[in-house]
N, C-alpha and C positions, 0 to 999 in steps of 0.2 A: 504494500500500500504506500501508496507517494505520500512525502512529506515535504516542507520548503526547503529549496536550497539552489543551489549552482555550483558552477565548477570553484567559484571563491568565493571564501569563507567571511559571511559580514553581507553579500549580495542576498537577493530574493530570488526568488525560482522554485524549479520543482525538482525534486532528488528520490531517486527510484532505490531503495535498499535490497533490492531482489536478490545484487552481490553480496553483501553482506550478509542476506538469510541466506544465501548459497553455502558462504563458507560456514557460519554457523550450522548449517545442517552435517556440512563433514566433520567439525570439530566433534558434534555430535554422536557421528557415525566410531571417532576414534574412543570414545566411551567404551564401545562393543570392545576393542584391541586391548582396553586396561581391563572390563572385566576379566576377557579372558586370561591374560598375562596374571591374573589374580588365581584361576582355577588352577591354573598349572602351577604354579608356588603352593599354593593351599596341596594340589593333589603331589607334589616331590617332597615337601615338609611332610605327608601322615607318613607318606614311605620310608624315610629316613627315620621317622620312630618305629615304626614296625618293623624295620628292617635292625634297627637298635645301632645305627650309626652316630658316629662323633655327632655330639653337643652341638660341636663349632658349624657342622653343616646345616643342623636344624637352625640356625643361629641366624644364619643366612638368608635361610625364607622367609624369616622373621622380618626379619630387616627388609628383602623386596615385598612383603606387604603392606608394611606400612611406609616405604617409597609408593608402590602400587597406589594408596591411599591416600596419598599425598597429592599423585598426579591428578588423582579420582576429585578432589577437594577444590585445587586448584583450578582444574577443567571447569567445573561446575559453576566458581565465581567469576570464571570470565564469561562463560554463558550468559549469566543471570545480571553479569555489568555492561554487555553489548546488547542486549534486550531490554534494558533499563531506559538507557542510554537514546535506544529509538525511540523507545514506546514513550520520553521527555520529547523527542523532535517533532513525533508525529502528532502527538497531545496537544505541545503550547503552542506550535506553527512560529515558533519567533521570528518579527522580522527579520535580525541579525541570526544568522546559524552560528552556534558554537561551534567551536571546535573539537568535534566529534572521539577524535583520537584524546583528545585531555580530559574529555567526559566519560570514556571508560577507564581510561586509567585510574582514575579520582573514584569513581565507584568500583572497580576492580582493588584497590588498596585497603577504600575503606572496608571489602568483605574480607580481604586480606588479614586485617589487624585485628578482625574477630576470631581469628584460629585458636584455637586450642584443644588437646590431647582429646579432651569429650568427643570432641566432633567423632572420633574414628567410630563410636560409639552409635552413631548413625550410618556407617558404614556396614551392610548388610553381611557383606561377602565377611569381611574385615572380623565384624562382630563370630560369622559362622567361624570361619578359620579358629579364631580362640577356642571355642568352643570344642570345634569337634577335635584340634591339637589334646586338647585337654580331657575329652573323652578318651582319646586312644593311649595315651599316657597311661591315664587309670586301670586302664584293659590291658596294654601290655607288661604293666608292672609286675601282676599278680595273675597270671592267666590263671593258675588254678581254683581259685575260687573266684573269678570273673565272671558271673553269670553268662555270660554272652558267649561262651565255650561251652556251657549245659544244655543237654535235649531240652527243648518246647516238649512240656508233657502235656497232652491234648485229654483230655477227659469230660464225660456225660453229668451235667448235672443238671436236671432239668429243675430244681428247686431254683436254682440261682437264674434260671431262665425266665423264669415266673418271677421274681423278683422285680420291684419298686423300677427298675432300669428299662426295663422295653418300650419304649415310645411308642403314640401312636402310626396304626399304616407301615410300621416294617417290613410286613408281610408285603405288603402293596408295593414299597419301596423295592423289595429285591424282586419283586416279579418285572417291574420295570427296568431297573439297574441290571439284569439279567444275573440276578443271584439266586433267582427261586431255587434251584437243586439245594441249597445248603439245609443240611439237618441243625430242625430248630435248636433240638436239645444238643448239642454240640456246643461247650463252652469251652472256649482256648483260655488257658490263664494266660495272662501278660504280666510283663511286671518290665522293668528297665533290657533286660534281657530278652525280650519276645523276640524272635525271626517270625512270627507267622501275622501274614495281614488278617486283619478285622473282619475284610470282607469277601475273601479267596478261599478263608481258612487253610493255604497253603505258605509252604515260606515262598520269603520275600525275595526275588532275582534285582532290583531295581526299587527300593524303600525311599521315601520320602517321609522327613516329619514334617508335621502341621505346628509350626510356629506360635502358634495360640494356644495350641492343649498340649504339646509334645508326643503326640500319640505318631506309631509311624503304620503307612500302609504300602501296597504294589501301586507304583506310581498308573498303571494304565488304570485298573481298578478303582480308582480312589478320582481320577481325572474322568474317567466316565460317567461314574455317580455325581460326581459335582455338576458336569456339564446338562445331564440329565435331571438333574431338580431344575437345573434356572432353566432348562426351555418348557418346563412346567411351568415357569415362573416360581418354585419353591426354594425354601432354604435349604440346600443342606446341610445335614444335621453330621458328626464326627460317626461315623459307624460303631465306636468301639463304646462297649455296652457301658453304661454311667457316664459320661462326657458330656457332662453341661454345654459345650458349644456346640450352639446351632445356628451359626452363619459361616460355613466355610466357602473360601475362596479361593480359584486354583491361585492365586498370588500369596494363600497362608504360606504354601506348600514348596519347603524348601530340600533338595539331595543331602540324603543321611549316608554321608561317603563312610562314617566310622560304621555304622548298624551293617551295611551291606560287606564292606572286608571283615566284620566277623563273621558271616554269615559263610561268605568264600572258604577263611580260616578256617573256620568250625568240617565243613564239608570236605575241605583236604584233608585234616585230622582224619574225620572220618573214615575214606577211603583209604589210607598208608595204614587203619590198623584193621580194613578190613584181609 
């Protein structure tokens, strides 16, 4: 959208920013290049603990993710200061045009000088990475008593089935989710350690947790029941029996990379002592 300007700066005219949303859309596009440069750090740091190499190397992913997040931080406030910056030119129509280039700087510094260590903290990828470093730690410290190395004991209890937890229309829910075969009375225990989805009652090849409850399910499974209540227009509700949340969203829905290399772990064990 045209806003006033000319080729000099102080003149009247009309100034077309098409260039500048241009390149702001590739800057944009280089967002995608830092995410990913973030998985691969995230995904060679869990391996360097599970693999139980030097300190000094995990050390290192450390340190490229929050450079990763740095870049990630920095990107964003020059976005949100050359969008400022227009949406000032195109608004007040000044006779005289600023000078464009010293009006994002000047709001690019001032988001600058709000930096601090919190931020990473809104940093999604950033935030998982801790997190799931800090799961596999725990798991590979003590494998033996790590639940997450223990059989899924699957067992019948239809008291607990009947139980205060059933919502209404589940029934209804799996005949459309295409889960009607599961046997009602079939209760998986879960606990920190589950490998078996909610709503497969099989283990998990590709788990996702839900950000909001921590519950984790098989990502296709879990992505077709969601997609399938909103073109009902319904909530999805967490499948996993007693879970007070009932608005999910495939954007709750983050890769549980530690749940699924135990789940790997666990199945190599298995096979070497069969």
């Amino acid at each position: 959208m045209p806003g006033r300007s000319s080729s000099n700066t102080g003149s009247t005219g009309f100034i077309s920013f098409s260039g500048v949303e241009s390149a702001l859309s590739s800057l944009k596009n280089f967002q995608s290049c830092i995410s990913s440069g973030m998985d691969t750090a995230s995904s060679v740091a869990l391996d360097l603990v599970e693999t139980q190499t030097e300190v000094s190397s995990e050390y290192s992913m450390d340190k490229a993710m929050v450079e990763f997040a740095m870049m990630d931080r920095e990107l964003n406030h020059y976005v949100k200061a050359v969008q400022s910056a227009m949406n000032h030119v195109k608004e007040e129509r000044p006779e005289k045009i600023p000078d464009l280039k010293l009006l994002v700087e000047k709001r690019f510094l001032a988001l600058q000088n709000k930096n601090s260590d919190a931020d990473f903290q809104n940093n999604e990828k950033f935030v998982q990475f801790k997190q799931q470093l800090k799961e596999l730690k725990k798991q590979s410290g003590n494998p033996k008593e790590d639940g997450r190395q223990r059989e899924v004991d699957t067992i019948k209890d239809k008291d607990a089935s009947r139980a205060g937890n059933e919502r209404d229309g589940l029934q209804e829910d799996r005949e459309v989710d295409g889960t009607e075969g599961v046997d009602e009375d079939m209760i998986v225990t879960q606990s920190q350690t589950n490998f078996i989805c909610p709503i497969t009652l099989m283990e998990m090849k590709k788990p996702v947790k839900n950000k909001v409850c921590g519950h984790t399910y098989e990502e296709e499974a879990i992505v077709r029941m969601i997609e399938s209540k909103h073109k009902r227009k319904k909530k999805a509700c967490c499948p996993k029996i007693g879970c007070s949340h009932t608005n999910m969203r495939l954007s709750d829905l983050i890769q549980d990379e530690v749940l699924r290399r135990a789940i790997e772990s666990h199945n190599k064990k298995k096979q070497h002592s069969e």
